[in-house]
C-alpha positions as CSV (number, residue, x, y, z in Angstrom):
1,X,0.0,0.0,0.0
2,X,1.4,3.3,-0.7
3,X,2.4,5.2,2.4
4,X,0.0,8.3,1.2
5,X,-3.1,5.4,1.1
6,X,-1.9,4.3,4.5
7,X,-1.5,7.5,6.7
8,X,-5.1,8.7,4.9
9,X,-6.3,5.1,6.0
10,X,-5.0,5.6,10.0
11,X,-6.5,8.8,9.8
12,X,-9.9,7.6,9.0
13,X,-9.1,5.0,12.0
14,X,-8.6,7.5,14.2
15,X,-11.2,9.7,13.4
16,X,-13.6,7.0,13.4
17,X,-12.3,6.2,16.5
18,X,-13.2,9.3,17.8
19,X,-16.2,9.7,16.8
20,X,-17.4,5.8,18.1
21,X,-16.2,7.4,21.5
22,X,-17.6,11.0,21.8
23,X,-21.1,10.6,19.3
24,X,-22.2,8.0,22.0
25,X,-25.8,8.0,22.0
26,X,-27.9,8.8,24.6
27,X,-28.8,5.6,25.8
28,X,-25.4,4.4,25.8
29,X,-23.4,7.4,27.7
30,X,-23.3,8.2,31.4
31,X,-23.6,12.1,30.5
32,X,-25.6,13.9,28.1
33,X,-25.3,17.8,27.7
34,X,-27.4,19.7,25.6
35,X,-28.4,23.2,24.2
36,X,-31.7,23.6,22.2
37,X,-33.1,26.8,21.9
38,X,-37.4,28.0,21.0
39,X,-37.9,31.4,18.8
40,X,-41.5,32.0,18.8
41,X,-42.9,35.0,16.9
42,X,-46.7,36.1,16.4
43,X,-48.4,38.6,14.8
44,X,-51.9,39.6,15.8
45,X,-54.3,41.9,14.5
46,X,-58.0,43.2,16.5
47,X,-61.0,45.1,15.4
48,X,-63.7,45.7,18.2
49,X,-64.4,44.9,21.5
50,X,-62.5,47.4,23.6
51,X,-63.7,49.0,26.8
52,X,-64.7,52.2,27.5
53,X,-62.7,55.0,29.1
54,X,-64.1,57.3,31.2
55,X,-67.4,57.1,28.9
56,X,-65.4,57.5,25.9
57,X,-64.8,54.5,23.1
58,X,-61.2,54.0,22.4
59,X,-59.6,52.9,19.2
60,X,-61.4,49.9,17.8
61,X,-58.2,48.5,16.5
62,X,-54.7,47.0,17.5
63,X,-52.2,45.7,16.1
64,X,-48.9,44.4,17.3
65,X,-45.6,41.9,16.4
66,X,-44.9,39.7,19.6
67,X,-41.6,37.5,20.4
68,X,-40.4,34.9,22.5
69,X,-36.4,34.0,22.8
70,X,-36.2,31.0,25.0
71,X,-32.6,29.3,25.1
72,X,-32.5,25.8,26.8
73,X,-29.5,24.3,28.8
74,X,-29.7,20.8,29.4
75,X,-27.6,17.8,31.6
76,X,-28.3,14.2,32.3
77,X,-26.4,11.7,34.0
78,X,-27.2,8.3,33.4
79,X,-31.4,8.1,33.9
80,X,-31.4,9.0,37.4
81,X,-30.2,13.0,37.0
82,X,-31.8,15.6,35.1
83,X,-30.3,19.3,35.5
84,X,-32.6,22.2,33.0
85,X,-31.7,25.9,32.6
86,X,-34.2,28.1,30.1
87,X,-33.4,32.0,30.4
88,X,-36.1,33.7,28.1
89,X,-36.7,37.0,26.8
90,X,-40.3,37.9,25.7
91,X,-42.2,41.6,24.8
92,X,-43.3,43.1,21.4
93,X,-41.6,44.7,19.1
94,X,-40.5,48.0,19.3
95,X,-41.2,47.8,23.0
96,X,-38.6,50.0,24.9
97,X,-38.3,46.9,27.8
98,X,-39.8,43.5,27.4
99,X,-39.1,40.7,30.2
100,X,-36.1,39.3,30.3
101,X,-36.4,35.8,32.8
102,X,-35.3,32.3,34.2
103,X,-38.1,30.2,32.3
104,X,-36.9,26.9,33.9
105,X,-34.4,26.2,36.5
106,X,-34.6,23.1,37.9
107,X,-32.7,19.8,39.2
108,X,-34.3,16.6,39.0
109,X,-33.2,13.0,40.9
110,X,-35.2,9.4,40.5
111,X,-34.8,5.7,41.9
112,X,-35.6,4.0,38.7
113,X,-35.9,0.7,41.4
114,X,-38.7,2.4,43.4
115,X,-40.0,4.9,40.9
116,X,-39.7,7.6,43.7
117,X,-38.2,11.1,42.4
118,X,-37.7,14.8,43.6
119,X,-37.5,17.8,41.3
120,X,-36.6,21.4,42.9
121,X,-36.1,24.8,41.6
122,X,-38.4,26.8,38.8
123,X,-40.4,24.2,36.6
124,X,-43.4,24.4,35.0
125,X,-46.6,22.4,36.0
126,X,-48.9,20.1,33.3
127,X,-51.6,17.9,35.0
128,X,-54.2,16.1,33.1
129,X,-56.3,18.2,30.6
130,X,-54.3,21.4,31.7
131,X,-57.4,23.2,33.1
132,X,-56.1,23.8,36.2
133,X,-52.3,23.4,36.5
134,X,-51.5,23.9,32.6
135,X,-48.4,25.1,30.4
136,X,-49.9,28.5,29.0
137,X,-46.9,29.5,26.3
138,X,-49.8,30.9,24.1
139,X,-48.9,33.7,26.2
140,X,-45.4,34.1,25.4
141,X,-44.0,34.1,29.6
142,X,-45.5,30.7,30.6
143,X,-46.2,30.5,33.7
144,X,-43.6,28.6,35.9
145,X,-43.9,27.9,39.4
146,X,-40.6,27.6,42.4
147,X,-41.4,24.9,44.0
148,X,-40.6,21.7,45.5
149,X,-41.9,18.5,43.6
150,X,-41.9,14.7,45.2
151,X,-43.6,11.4,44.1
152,X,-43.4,7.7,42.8
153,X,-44.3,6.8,39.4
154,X,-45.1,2.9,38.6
155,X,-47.0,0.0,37.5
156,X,-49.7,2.2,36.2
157,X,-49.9,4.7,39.2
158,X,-48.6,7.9,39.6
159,X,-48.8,10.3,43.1
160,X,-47.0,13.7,42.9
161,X,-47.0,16.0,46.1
162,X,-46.2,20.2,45.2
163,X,-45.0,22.3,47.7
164,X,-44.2,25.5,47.0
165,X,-43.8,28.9,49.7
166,X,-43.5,32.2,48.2
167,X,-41.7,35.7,49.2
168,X,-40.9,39.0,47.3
169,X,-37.6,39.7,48.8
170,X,-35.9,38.3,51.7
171,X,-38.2,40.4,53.8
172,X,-35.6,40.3,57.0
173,X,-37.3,43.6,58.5
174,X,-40.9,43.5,56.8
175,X,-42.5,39.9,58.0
176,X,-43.6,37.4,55.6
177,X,-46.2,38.9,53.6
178,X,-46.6,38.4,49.8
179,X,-48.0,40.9,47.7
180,X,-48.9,40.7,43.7
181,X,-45.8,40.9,41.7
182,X,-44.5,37.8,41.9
183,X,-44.3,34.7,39.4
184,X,-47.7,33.4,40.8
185,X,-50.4,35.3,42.9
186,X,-50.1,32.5,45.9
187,X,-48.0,32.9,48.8
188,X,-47.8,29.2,50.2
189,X,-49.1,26.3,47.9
190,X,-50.1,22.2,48.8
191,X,-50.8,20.0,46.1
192,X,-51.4,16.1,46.3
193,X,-52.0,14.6,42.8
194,X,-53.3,10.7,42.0
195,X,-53.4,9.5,38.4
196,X,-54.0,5.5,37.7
197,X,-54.2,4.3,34.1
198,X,-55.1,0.3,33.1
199,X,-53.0,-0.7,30.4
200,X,-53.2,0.6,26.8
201,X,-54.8,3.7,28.5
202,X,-58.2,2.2,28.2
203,X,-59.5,3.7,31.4
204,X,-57.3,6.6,33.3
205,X,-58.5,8.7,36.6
206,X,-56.9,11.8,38.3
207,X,-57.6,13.0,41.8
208,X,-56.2,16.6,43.0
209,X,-56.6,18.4,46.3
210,X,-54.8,21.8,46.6
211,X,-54.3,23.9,49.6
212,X,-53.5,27.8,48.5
213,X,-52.4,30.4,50.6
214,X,-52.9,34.2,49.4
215,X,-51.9,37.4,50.8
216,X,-54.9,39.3,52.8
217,X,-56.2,42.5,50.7
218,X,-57.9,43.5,53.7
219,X,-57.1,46.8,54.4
220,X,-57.4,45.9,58.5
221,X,-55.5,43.2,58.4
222,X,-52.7,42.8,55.8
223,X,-50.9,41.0,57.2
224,X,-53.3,37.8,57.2
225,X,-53.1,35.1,54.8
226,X,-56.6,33.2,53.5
227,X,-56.7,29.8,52.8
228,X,-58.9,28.4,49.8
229,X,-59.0,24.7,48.8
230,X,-59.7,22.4,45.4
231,X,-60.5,19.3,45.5
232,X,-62.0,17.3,41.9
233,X,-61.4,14.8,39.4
234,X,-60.3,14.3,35.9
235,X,-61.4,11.3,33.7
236,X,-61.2,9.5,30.1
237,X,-62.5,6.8,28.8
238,X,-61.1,5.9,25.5
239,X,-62.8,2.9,23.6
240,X,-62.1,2.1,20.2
241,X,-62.2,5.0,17.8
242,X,-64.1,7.3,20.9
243,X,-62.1,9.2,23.4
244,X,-64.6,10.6,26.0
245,X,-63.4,13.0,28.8
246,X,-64.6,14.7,32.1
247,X,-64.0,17.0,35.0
248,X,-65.4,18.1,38.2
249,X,-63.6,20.5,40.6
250,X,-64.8,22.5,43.4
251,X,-63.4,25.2,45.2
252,X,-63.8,26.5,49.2
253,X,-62.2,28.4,51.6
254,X,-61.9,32.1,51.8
255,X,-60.7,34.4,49.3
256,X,-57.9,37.2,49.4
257,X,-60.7,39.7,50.7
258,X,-61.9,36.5,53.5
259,X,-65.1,35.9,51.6
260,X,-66.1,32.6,51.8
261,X,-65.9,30.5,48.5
262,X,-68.4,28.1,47.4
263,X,-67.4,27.4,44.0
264,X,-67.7,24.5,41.4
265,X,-67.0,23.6,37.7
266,X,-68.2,20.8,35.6
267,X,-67.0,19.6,31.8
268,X,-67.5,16.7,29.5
269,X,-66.4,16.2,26.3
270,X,-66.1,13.7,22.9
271,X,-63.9,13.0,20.6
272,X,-64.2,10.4,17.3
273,X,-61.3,9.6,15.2
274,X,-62.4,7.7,12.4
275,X,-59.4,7.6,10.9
276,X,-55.9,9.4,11.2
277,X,-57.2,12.0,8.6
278,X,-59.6,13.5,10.7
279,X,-61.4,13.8,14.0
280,X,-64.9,15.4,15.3
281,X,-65.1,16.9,18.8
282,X,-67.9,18.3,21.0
283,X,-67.9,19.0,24.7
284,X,-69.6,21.3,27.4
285,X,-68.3,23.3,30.6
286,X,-69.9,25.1,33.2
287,X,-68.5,27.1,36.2
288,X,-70.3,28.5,38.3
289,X,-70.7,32.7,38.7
290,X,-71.5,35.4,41.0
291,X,-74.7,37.5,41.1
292,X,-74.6,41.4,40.7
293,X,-77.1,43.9,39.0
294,X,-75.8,45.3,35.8
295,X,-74.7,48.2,34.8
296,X,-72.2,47.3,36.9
297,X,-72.1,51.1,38.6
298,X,-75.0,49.8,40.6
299,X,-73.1,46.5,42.3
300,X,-72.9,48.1,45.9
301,X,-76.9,46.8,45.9
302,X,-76.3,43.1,46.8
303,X,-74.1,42.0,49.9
304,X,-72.3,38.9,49.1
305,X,-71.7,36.6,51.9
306,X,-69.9,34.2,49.5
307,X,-68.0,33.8,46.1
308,X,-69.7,31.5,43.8
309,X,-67.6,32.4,40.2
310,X,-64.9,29.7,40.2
311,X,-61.7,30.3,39.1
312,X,-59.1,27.6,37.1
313,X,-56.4,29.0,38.8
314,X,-53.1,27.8,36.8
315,X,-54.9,26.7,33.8
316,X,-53.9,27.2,30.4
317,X,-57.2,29.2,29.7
318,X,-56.7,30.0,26.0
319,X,-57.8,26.2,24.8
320,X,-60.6,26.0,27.1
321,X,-62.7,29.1,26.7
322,X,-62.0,30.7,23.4
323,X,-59.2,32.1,21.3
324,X,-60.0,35.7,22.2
325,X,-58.9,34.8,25.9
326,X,-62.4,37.1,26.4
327,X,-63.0,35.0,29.9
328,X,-60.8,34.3,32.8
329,X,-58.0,36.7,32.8
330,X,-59.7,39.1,34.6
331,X,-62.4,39.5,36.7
332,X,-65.4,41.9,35.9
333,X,-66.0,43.4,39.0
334,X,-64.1,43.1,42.7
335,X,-63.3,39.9,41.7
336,X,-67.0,38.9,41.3
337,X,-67.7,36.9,37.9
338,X,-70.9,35.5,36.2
339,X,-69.8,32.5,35.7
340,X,-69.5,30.6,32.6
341,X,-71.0,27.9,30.3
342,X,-69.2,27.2,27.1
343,X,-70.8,25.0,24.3
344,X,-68.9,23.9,21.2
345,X,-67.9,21.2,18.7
346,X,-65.6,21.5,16.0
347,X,-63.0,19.1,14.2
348,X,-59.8,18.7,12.9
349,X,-58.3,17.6,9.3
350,X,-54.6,16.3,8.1
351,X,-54.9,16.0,4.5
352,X,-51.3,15.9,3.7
353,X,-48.8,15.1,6.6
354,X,-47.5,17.6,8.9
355,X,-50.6,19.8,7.7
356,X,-53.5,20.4,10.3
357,X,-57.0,22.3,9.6
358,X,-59.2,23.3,12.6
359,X,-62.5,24.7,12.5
360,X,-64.9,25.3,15.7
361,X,-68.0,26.8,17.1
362,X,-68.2,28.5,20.4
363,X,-71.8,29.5,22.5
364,X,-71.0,31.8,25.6
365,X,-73.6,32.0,28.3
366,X,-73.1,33.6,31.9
367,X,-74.6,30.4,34.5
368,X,-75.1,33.4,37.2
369,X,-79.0,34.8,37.5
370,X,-78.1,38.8,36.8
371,X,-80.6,41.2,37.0
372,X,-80.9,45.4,36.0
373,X,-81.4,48.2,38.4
374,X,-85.2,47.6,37.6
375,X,-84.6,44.4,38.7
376,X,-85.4,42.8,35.2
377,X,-83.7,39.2,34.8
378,X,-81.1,40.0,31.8
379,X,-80.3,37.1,29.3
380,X,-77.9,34.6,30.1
381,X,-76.5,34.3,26.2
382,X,-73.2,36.2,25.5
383,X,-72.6,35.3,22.0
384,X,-71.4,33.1,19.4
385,X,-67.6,32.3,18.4
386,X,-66.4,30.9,15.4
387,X,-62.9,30.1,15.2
388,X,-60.4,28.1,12.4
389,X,-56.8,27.5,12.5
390,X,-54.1,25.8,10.3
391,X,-50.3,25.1,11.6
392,X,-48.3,23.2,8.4
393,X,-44.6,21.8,10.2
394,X,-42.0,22.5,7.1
395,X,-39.4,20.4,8.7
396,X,-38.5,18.9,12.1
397,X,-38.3,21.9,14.0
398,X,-39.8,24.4,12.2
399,X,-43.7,25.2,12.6
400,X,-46.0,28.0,11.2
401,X,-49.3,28.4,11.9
402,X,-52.0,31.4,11.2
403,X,-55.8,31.5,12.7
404,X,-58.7,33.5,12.6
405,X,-61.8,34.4,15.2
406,X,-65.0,36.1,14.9
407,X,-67.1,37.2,17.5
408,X,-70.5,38.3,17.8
409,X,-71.7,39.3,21.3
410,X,-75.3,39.8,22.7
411,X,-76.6,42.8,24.4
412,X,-75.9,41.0,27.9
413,X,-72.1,40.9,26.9
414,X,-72.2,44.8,26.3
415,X,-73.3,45.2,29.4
416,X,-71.0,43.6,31.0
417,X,-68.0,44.6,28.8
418,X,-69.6,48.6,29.4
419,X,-69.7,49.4,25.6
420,X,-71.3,51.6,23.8
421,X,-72.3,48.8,21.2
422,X,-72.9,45.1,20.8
423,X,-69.1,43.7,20.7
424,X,-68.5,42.3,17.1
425,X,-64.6,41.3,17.1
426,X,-62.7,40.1,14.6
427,X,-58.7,38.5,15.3
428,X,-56.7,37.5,13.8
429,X,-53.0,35.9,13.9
430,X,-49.9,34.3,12.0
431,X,-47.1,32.6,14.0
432,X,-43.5,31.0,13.4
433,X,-42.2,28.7,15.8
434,X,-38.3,27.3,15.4
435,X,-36.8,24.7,18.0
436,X,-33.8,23.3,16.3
437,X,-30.8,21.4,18.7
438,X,-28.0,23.7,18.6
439,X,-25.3,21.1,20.2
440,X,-25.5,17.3,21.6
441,X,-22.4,15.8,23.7
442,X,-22.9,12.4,25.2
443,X,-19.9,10.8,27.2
444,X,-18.7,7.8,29.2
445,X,-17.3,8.2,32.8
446,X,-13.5,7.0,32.2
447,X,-13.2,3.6,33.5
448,X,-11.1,2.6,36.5
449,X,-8.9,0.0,36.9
């Protein structure tokens, strides 16, 4: 062999060598280290709908570009240790500030023997459907929580307790209130989760009981902290081509002004798949809602001795309720709401693959009995929603998607919106997701001996 062929063969050697050694996979190396990154950018566009100022209509229109920069930091040693680090920056465009945060910080140890595991530091929660401790990235800062999380996972079950105690600063000299302005309203959080599934996920049940503590907005006595409690269920049911689905949750306690809270929420909901095509959907929620006499000027007229509107706390509200986000982001009055009951179907469609088609209907209704000043019963309807969306994935990591809503709201949802004129709103939005793997390393621990 000539000695040109020969060195260009060892070098092949070698670098094959090298790259047997350091581009192990995962499952074969002790370490893995990895950097992935999420650019998420949407474009939206309103008409209609806004408030009132002062008794003055504003600008009927808005229009904005919105972006979220998320870079990803990730280690594993063997199965048993997990370490994740996601600083993100998120605002609009043009905007003078945006928010620049730790997404994720978290470390992560399991017994793969016992199933038991702990995870600690910034993380974010996803339990069952979402509608109460979701992953809301719609809104560009998802919602994380610091907190404490322990549990065993095996032979079908799965029991997860969250603990989780809140502070804005070290507070040395100030006590141990809490007060908005944190990553999550609560000040001290309990949560004991039970999931069981029978094999193939024929059958699968959640339990959840949650114990929150929130800062007192009691002017005489801030310093107090209410407790309010949710206990409920999640279910599915999944036969053949059918997928069927329900909730009940309900909610006591007190408040962060100590009013008592006697608050439920029921869904249901079906789902056929006839084929991997196409699906068809319908389902049904109600949550329950506060009375007050509308206009709303006139609410001083009813004394509440408890809060009936329930709230889904840590949800991921936006695929529950509507696309507009119209309910459950803010109260309408004092923290008072009407409640809530949302009837829809809709379905989807994947003619070509990585290409998905969605179309839906929406009815809004108020569950609350509201009345006038003349103490008229006013009509529970709010209005009708139709909404469709498309998302096409060009390649692995690369997703775009564009949808469009239109609202038409009923003289009820003026009211309580205090507009001049029945809310007819129109949004729209386009969207380009990227999450490509900017650097893999996998390694062995060096051997001794």
């Amino acid at each position: 062999m000539h000695k040109s062929h020969f060195n260009a063969a060892r070098w092949l050697f070698l670098l094959a060598a090298v790259w047997a050694y350091f581009g192990l996979s995962a499952q074969e190396a002790d370490n893995e280290f990895t950097i992935d990154t999420k650019l998420n950018t949407r474009g939206e566009i309103r008409v209609g709908g806004f408030d009132e100022v002062d008794g003055e209509e504003q600008e009927r229109r808005a229009a904005f570009i919105m972006g979220q920069y998320r870079l990803n930091i990730g280690y594993k040693r063997s199965d048993w240790l997990e370490i994740r680090l996601s600083p993100q920056f998120s605002g609009v465009w043009g905007q003078a500030g945006g928010t620049l945060s730790l997404s994720e910080g978290w470390l992560s140890m399991k017994h793969n023997k016992t199933g038991l595991f702990a995870k600690i530091g910034r993380q974010c929660f996803e339990y069952d459907d979402e509608r109460i401790l979701g992953y809301d990235d719609w809104t560009m800062t998802a919602p994380t929580h610091d907190a404490l999380k322990l549990g065993f996972e095996g032979y079908g079950h799965k029991i997860h307790v969250l603990l989780a105690y809140n502070q804005n600063a070290e507070n040395i000299s100030q006590g141990i209130s809490y007060y908005a302005g944190g990553i999550q309203p609560y000040k001290t959080m309990q949560t004991l989760w039970y999931h069981y599934n029978t094999p193939k996920n024929f059958f699968g049940i959640s339990l959840i009981g949650m114990n929150i503590g929130v800062q007192s907005q009691k002017s005489d006595e801030p310093n107090k902290t209410f407790f309010q409690q949710l206990f409920g269920t999640y279910v599915t049911l999944k036969p053949s081509i059918v997928n069927l689905e329900g909730s009940f949750y309900y909610q006591m306690g007190k408040e962060e002004h100590g009013m008592k809270l006697n608050a439920y929420m029921g869904s249901a909901k079906v789902k056929v798949t006839p084929s991997e095509i196409y699906n068809l959907y319908a389902g049904y929620d109600y949550l329950s809602g506060d009375n007050f006499p509308v206009p709303i000027g006139s609410f001083g007229l009813i004394f509440h001795k408890e809060a009936k509107g329930f709230t889904p706390l840590f949800g991921s509200h936006h695929q529950f309720y509507g696309a507009m986000d119209f309910f459950y982001l803010d109260s309408y009055v004092s923290n008072f709401s009407p409640g809530l009951q949302n009837l829809y179907a809709g379905g989807t469609v994947s003619p070509v693959t990585g290409l998905k088609i969605n179309a839906s209907y929406h009815f809004y209704a108020i569950s609350a009995d509201l009345r006038t000043g003349d103490n008229e019963a006013l009509n529970k309807a709010l209005g009708h929603d139709v909404e469709f969306n498309i998302g096409y994935t060009f390649a692995k990591f690369v997703t775009i998607g564009a949808g469009y809503t239109y609202m038409r709201g009923t003289e009820t949802m003026k009211l309580l919106q205090r507009v001049s004129r029945t809310p007819s709103l129109h949004w729209g939005w386009v969207m380009l997701t990227v999450t490509p793997t900017i650097f893999t390393y996998a390694w062995n621990d060096k051997k001794k001996g």
